[in-house]
C-alpha positions in Angstrom: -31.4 120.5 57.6 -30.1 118.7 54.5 -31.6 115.6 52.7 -30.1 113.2 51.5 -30.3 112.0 48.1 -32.8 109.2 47.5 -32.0 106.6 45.0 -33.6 107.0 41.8 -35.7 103.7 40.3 -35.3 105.3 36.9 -33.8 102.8 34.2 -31.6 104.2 31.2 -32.6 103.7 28.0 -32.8 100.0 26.5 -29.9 98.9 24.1 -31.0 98.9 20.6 -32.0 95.2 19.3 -30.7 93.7 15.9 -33.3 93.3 13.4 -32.5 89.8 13.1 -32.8 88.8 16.5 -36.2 86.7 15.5 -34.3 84.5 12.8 -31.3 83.5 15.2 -32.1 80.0 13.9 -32.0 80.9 10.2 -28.5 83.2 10.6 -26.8 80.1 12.6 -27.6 78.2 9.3 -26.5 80.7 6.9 -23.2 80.7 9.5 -22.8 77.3 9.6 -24.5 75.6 6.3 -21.9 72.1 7.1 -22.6 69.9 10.4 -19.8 70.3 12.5 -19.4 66.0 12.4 -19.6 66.0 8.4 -16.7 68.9 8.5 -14.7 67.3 10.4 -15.0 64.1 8.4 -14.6 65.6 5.4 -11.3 67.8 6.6 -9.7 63.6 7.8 -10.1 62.9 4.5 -8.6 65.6 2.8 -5.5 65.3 5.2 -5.9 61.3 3.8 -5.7 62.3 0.2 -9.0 60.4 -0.6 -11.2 63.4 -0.4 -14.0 63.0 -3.5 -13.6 59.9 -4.2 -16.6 57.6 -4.3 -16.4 54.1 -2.5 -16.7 51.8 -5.9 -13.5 53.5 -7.1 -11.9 53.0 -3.9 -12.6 49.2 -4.0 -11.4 48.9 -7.7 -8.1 50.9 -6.7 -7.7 48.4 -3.8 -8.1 45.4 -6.3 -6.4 46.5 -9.1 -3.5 47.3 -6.5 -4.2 43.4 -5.6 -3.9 42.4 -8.8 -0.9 44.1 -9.6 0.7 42.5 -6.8 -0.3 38.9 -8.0 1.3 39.4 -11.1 4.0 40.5 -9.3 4.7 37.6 -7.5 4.0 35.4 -10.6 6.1 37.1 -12.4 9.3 36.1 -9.9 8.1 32.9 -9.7 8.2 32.4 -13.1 11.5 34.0 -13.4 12.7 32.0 -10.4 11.4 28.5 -12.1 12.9 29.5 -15.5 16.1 29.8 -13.5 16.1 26.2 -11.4 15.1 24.4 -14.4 17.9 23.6 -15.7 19.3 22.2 -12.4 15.9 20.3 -11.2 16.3 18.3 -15.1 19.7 17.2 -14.4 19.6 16.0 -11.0 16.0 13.7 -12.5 18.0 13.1 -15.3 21.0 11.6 -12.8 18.3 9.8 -10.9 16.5 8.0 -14.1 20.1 6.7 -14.9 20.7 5.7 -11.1 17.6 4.0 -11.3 18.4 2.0 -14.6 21.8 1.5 -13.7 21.0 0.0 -10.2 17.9 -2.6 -12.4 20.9 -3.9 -14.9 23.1 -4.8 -12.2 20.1 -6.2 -10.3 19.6 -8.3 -13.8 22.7 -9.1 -13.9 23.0 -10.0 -10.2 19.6 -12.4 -11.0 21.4 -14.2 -14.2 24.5 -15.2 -12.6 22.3 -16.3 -9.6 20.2 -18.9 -12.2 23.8 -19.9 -13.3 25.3 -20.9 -10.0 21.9 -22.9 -9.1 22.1 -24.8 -12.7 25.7 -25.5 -11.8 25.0 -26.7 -8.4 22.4 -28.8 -9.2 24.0 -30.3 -12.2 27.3 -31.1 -9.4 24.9 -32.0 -6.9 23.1 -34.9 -9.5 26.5 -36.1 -10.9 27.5 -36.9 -7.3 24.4 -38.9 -6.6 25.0 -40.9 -10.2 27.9 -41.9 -9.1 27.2 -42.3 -4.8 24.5 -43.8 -6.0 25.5 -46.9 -7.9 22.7 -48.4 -9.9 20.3 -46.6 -8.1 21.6 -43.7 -8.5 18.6 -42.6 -10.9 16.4 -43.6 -8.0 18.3 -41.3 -5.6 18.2 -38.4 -8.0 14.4 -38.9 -8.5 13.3 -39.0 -5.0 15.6 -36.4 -3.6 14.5 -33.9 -6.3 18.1 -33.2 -8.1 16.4 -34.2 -11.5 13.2 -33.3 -13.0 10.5 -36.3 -14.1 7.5 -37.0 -16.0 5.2 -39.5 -16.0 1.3 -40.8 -14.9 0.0 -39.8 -12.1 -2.6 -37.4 -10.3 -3.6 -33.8 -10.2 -5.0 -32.4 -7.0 -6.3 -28.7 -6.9 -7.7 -27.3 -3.9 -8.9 -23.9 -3.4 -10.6 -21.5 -0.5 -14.2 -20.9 -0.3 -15.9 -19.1 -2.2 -16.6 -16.6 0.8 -14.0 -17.5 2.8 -16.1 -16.9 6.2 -17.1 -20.9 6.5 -17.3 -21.8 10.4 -18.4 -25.3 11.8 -16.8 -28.2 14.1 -14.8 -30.7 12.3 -10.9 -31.8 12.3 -9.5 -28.2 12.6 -11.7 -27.4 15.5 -8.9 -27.9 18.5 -6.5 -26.1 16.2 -7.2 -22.7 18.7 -7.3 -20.7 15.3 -10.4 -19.2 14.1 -11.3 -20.5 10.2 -12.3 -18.4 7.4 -12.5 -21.5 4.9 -9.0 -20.8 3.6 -6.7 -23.6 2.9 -3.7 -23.5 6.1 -0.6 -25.1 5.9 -1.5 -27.9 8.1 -4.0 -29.4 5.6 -1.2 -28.8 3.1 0.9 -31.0 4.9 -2.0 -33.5 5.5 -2.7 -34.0 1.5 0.8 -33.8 0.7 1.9 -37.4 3.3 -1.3 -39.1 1.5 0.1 -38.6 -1.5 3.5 -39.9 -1.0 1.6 -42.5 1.1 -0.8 -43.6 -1.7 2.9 -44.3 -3.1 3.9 -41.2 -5.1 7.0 -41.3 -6.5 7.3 -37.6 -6.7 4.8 -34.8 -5.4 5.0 -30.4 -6.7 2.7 -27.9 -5.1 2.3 -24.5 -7.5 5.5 -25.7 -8.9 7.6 -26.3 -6.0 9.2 -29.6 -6.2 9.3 -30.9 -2.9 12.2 -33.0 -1.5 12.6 -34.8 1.8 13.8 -31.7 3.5 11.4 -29.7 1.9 8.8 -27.7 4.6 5.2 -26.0 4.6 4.8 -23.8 6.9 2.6 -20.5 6.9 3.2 -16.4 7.3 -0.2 -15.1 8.3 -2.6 -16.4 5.4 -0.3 -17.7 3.2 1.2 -20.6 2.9 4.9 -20.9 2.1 6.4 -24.0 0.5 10.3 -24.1 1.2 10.0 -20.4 1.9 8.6 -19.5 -0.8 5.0 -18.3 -0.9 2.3 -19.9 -3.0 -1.4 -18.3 -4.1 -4.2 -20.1 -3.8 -5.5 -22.5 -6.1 -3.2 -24.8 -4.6 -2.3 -27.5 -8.1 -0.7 -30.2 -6.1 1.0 -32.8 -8.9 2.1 -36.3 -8.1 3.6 -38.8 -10.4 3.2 -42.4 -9.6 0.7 -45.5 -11.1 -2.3 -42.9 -11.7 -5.3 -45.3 -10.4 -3.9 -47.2 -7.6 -2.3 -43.9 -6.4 -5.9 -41.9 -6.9 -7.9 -44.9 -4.9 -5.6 -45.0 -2.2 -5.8 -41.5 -1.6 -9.4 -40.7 -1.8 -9.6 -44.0 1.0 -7.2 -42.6 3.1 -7.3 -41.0 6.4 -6.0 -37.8 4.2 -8.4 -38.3 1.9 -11.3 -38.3 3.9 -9.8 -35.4 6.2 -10.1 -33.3 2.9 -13.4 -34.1 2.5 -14.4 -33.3 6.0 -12.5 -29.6 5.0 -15.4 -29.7 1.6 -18.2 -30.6 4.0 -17.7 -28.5 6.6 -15.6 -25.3 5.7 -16.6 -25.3 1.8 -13.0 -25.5 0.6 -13.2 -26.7 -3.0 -11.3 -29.6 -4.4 -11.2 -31.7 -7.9 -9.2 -34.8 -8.1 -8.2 -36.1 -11.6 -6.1 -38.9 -12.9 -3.7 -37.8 -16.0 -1.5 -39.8 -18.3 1.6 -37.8 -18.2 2.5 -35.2 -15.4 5.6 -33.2 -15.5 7.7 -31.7 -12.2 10.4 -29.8 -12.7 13.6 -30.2 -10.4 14.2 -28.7 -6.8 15.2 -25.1 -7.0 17.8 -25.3 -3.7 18.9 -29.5 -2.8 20.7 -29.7 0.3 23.1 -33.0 -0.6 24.4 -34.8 3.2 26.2 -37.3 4.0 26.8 -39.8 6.7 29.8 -41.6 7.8 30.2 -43.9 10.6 31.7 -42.6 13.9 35.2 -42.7 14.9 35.2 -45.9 17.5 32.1 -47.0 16.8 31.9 -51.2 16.9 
C-alpha cells in the first residue's frame, strides 16, 4: 500500500539582509539631501533665468529697469516739446497781436464815439439858442445841453455801515426786505426835493440829470440813465444855496431821509457850498411839438 507524500512545514533558508537595513532613515537622506518642494522650486527658477539671485538685487533690477524707462519717456517728451515750440510761440505770438489789434480799434471805436456825442450836443445846444429866443440860455440850462456852475448844495448819502438795518418806517409796504442800502426809490425821493426846494440844476455821481433822465435799479444797484452808480451817492444841486438847503431839510423829502437815518442807519451830510459845478448831459434827447393837422 503506497503513502502518499505529506507536505513538508520546512521553510528554505532566509534571504540575506543588507547591513544597512537599520539606517534606512540615514541612506534616504544621503539619497535625497534636497526636499523634493525646495528642488522643484529651485529647478522653476533656473528654467526662469533668476536662479541665485538674492531678492535686494532683484528689486534694484526692477527699479533701475523703472528708472530707465522714466528717462525714457522724458527723454521723448523733451524731444517732442523742443519740436512744437516753435509752433506753440507763433500762434501766442498771433494771438498777443490779435489781442492788441482788437484794443486799438476798440480805442479808436471809443474816440470817435466822444466825437460824435461832443458834436451832437454842440448841434443839439445851438438849436435850442436859437428855438429858444431870449431864453434860450434858460432852455439849455434846464434841459441839460450845457454845463453850469454856481451856489448851491451838496448832498451825500451812503449805506450803513452793516448794511443789515431792519425796522418799520416809510419803506416798510415796499414788499422788499431792507439791508440799509440806499434803493432807487429814495433816490428819486431826494432828487424831486431838490428840484422842489427850487434847484435850478441837480447831478448824482456825475450824472447830470435832465427832464427825461430815469433812476431805476438792477438788483442792488442803482442806475441813473442806465448807467450804474457806487455808493456814496454825491447828489449836487445848484440853485440859492440857503433857501434851497431850508427848504429841503423841511420838506416831506427831507424828513423822509431822515426817517431812512433813524430807522435803517443810512448816513447822510448836507452842506451848503459857494460854487458847485455840473457838467452837461452825456445823451439829450431834443423833441419837438407842433400843433395837429385840423386842430381849432
Amino acid at each position: 500500500m503506497c503513502r502518499m507524500p505529506q507536505p513538508s512545514n520546512h521553510r528554505g533558508p532566509a534571504p540575506p539582509t543588507r547591513p544597512d537595513a537599520s539606517m534606512s532613515l540615514l541612506t534616504q537622506v544621503m539619497d535625497h539631501s534636497l526636499d523634493e518642494g525646495y528642488a522643484e522650486a529651485s529647478a522653476r527658477r533656473a528654467a526662469e533665468g533668476t536662479a541665485g539671485l538674492p531678492r535686494t538685487l532683484k528689486s534694484k533690477l526692477a527699479l533701475a529697469a523703472g528708472l530707465v524707462l522714466a528717462a525714457m519717456v522724458v527723454t521723448l517728451g523733451a524731444a517732442e516739446a523742443r519740436i512744437s515750440a516753435p509752433g506753440l510761440a507763433k500762434e501766442r505770438e498771433e494771438l498777443i497781436d490779435r489781442v492788441e489789434r482788437a484794443d486799438a480799434e476798440a480805442d479808436g471805436l471809443e474816440k470817435q464815439i466822444e466825437t460824435l456825442r461832443a458834436d451832437v450836443a454842440a448841434r443839439q445846444r445851438e438849436a435850442l439858442r436859437q428855438h429858444g429866443g431870449d431864453q434860450g440860455h434858460l432852455v439849455a440850462l434846464l434841459s441839460g445841453a450845457t454845463p453850469v456852475h454856481g451856489p448851491g448844495l451838496k448832498l451825500v448819502v451812503d449805506d450803513a455801515k452793516d448794511s443789515a438795518s431792519s425796522g418799520g418806517g416809510p419803506r416798510e409796504s415796499s414788499g422788499f426786505s431792507d439791508t440799509g442800502r440806499v434803493r432807487d426809490r429814495d433816490m428819486q425821493r431826494i432828487v424831486n426835493g431838490l428840484w422842489q426846494a427850487g434847484a435850478e440844476a441837480v447831478s448824482v455821481n456825475g450824472q447830470r440829470l435832465t427832464s427825461l433822465s430815469a433812476i431805476r435799479a438792477a438788483g442792488d444797484a442803482i442806475l441813473v440813465d442806465n448807467r450804474p452808480l457806487v455808493p456814496p451817492y454825491e447828489v449836487l444841486a445848484v440853485g440859492e444855496k440857503n433857501r434851497l438847503e431850508t427848504e429841503f431839510q423841511d420838506s416831506t423829502d427831507g424828513q423822509y431821509l431822515h426817517v431812512l437815518q433813524e430807522n435803517y442807519g443810512i448816513r447822510y451830510s448836507v452842506s451848503s457850498e459857494d460854487d458847485v459845478r455840473l457838467p452837461a448831459a452825456s445823451s439829450l434827447t431834443v423833441r419837438t411839438a407842433e400843433p395837429k393837422k385840423g386842430a381849432s
